[in-house]
C-alpha positions as CSV (number, residue, x, y, z in Angstrom):
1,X,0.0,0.0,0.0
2,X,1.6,3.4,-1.1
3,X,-0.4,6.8,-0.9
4,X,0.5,10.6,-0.8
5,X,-1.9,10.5,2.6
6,X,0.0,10.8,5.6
7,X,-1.0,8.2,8.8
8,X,-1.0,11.5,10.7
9,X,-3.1,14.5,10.2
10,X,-2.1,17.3,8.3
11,X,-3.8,21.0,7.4
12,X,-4.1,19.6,3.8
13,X,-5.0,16.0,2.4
14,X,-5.2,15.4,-1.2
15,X,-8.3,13.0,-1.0
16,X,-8.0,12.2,-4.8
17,X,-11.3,11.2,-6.8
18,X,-12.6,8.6,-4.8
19,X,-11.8,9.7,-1.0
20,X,-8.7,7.7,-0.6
21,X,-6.2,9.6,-2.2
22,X,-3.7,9.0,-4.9
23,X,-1.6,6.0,-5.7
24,X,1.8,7.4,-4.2
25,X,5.1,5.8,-6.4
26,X,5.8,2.4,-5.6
27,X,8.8,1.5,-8.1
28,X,11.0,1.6,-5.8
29,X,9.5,-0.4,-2.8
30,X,10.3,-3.4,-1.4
31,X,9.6,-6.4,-3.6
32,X,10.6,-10.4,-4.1
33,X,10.5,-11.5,-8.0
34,X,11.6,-15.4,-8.5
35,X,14.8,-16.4,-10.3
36,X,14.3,-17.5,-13.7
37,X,15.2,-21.0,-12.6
38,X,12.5,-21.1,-9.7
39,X,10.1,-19.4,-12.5
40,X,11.0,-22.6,-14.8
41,X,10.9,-24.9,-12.0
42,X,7.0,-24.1,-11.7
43,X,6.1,-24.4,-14.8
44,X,7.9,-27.8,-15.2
45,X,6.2,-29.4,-12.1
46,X,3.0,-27.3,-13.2
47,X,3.0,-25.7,-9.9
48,X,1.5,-22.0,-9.1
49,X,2.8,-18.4,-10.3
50,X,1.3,-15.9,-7.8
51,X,1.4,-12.3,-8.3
52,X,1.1,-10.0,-5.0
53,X,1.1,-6.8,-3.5
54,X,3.0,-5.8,0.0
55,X,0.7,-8.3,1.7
56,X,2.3,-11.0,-0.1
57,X,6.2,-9.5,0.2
58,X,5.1,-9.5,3.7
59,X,3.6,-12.9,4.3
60,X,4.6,-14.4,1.1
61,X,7.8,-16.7,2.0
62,X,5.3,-18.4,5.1
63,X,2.5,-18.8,2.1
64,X,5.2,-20.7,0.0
65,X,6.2,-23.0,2.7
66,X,2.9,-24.2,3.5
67,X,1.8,-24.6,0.1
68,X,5.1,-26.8,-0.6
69,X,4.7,-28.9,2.5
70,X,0.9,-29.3,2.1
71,X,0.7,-29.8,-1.3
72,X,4.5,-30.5,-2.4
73,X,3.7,-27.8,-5.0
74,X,6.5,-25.2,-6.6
75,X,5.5,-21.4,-6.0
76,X,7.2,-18.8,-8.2
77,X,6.4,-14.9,-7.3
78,X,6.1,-11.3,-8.3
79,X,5.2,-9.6,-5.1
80,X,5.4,-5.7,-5.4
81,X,4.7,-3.3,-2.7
82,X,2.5,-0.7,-3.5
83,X,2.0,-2.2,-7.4
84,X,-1.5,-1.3,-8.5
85,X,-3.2,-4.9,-10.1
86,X,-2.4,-3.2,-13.6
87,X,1.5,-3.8,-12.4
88,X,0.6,-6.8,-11.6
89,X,-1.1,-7.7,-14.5
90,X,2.1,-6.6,-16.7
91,X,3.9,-9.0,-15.1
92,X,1.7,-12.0,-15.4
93,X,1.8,-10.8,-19.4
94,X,5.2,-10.9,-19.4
95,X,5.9,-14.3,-17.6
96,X,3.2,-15.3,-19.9
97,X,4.6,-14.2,-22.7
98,X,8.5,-15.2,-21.9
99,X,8.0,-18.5,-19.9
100,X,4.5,-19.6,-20.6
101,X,1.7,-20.2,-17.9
102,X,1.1,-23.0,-14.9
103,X,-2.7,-24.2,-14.7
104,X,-3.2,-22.4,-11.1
105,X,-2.8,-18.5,-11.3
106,X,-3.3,-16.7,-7.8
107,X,-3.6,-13.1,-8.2
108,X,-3.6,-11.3,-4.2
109,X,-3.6,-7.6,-5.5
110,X,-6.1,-5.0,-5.4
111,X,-5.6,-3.3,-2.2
112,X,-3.6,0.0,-4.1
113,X,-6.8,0.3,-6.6
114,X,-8.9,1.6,-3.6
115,X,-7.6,4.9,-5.4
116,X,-8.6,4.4,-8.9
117,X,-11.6,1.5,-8.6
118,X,-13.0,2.4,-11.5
119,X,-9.9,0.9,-13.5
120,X,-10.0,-2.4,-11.7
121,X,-12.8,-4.6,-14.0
122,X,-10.3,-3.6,-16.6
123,X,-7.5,-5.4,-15.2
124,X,-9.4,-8.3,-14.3
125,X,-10.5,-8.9,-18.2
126,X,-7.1,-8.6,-19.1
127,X,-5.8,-11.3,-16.5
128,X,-8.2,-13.6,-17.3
129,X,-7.6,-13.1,-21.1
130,X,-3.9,-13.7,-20.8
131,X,-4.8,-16.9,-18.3
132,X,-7.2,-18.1,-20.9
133,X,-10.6,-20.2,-20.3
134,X,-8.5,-23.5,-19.3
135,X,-6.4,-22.0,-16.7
136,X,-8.2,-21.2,-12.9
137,X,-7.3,-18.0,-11.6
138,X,-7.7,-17.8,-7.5
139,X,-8.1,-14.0,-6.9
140,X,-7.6,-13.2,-3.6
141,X,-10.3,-9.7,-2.9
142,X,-9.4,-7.1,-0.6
143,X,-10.1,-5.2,2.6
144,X,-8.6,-1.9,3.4
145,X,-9.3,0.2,6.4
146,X,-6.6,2.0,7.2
147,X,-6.5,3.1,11.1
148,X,-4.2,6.0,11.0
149,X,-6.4,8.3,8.5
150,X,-9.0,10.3,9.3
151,X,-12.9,9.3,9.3
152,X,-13.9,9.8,6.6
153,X,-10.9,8.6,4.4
154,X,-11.3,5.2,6.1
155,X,-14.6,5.2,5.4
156,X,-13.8,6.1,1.6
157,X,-11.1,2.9,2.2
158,X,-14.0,0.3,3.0
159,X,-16.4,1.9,0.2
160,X,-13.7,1.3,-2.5
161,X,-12.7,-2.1,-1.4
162,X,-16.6,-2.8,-1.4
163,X,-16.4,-1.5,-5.2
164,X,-13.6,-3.8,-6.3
165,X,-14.9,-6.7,-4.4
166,X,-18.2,-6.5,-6.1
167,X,-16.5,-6.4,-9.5
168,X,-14.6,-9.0,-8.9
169,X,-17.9,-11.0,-8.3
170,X,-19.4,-9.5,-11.6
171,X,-15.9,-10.9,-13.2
172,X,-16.6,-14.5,-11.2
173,X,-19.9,-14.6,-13.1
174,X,-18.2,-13.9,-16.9
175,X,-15.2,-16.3,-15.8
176,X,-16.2,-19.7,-14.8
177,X,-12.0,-20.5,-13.7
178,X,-12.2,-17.3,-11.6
179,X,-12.1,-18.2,-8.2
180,X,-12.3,-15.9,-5.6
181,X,-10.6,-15.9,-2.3
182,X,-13.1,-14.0,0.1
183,X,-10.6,-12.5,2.7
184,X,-13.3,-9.9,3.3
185,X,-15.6,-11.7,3.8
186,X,-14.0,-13.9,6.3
187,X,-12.8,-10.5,8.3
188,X,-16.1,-9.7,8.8
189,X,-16.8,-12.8,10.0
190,X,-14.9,-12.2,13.2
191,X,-16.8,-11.9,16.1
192,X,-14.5,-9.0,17.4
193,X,-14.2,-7.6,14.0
194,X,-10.9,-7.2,11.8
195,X,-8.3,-5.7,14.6
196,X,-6.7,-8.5,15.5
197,X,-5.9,-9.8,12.0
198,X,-4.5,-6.9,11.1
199,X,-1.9,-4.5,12.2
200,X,-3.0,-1.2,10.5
201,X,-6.3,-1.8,8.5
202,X,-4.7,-3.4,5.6
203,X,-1.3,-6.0,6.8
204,X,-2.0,-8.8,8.3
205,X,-0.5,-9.7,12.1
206,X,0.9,-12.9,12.9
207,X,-2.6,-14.2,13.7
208,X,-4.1,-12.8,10.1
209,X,-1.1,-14.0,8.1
210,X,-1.7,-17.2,9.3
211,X,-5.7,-17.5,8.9
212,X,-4.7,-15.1,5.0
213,X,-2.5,-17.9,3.9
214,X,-4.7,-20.7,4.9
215,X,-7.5,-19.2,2.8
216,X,-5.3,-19.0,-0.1
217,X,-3.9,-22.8,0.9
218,X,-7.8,-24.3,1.0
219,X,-8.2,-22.4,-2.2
220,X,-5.4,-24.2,-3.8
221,X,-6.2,-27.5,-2.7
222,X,-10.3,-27.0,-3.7
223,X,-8.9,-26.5,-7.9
């Protein structure tokens, strides 16, 4: 997650078009891209490509371990702090286009369009194009409410993720191999609410990590 909105207040805040603010640059954040040879090794064993945001650098390397020792599968990355899912998007076009694709796509990005939801749909189509009617593509949808902004740019936060998540369900409906990963969904579901998954509206804590990664596991192991 990467926006020109401090976590503190300020006299001014740029609340962009959509209440959240702007997209701040993300090129140069923190981000773990597999090696060639682990991107080959995938595709070999027909393992998983997955393609993330700073929730995945973050919890990502736990998320591979459990998938290889549950399911003996090979995992090869593109997790990209702050990337928008047009980034991400990019970059499945371009593994596509230079390696080729598994049959298991997971796709956990779409926290950063909370800025621009509007150009989300349009991302989706294009991801499921280049994965193609015969691959399944496990999209993991989003929750952001940040803690450290005021009221009503949080609220703006949970309106937005709302937005993508309910085109992500219109996609679901056009795309019979999309699969959707309701983290939402399963926030909600907490009887104490989203806190104690996560660490400032958006990351996970130890305790969401874990319950993230097994959501993404189950999903895995359902297709």
């Amino acid at each position: 997650m990467s926006s020109t909105i401090p976590s503190t207040g300020a006299r001014t805040i740029d609340r962009g078009a959509y209440g959240s603010g702007t997209l701040g640059s993300w090129q140069n954040l923190l981000r773990r891209i597999s090696s060639e040879q682990e991107i080959q090794d995938a595709l070999v064993f027909n393992g998983i490509f997955l393609f993330g945001d700073s929730l995945a650098v973050q919890d990502g390397k736990a998320l591979e371990t459990l998938i290889r020792n549950r399911t003996g599968d090979s995992v090869a990355v593109h997790d990209w702090s702050g990337q928008p899912t047009s980034a991400a998007v990019d970059a499945l076009a371009d593994w596509e286009r230079r390696f080729g694709l598994p049959s298991r796509i997971v796709m956990a990005v779409g926290s950063n369009d909370i800025f621009d939801p509007p150009a989300f749909a349009a991302q989706v189509e294009r991801a499921m194009h280049i994965a193609g009617p015969s691959r399944t593509v496990l999209w993991v949808n989003v929750h952001v409410s940040r803690v450290r902004v005021p009221a009503d740019i949080r609220a703006a936060d949970e309106s937005n993720s709302a937005w993508i998540n309910l085109q992500l369900e219109h996609a679901a409906v056009r795309h019979p191999n999309l699969r959707i990963i309701r983290w939402a969904a399963y926030l909600a579901s907490q009887p104490d609410g989203p806190a104690a998954h996560l660490r400032d509206g958006i990351h996970t804590s130890p305790l969401g990590r874990n319950a993230r990664n097994e959501l993404i596991l189950r999903a895995i192991l359902a297709h």
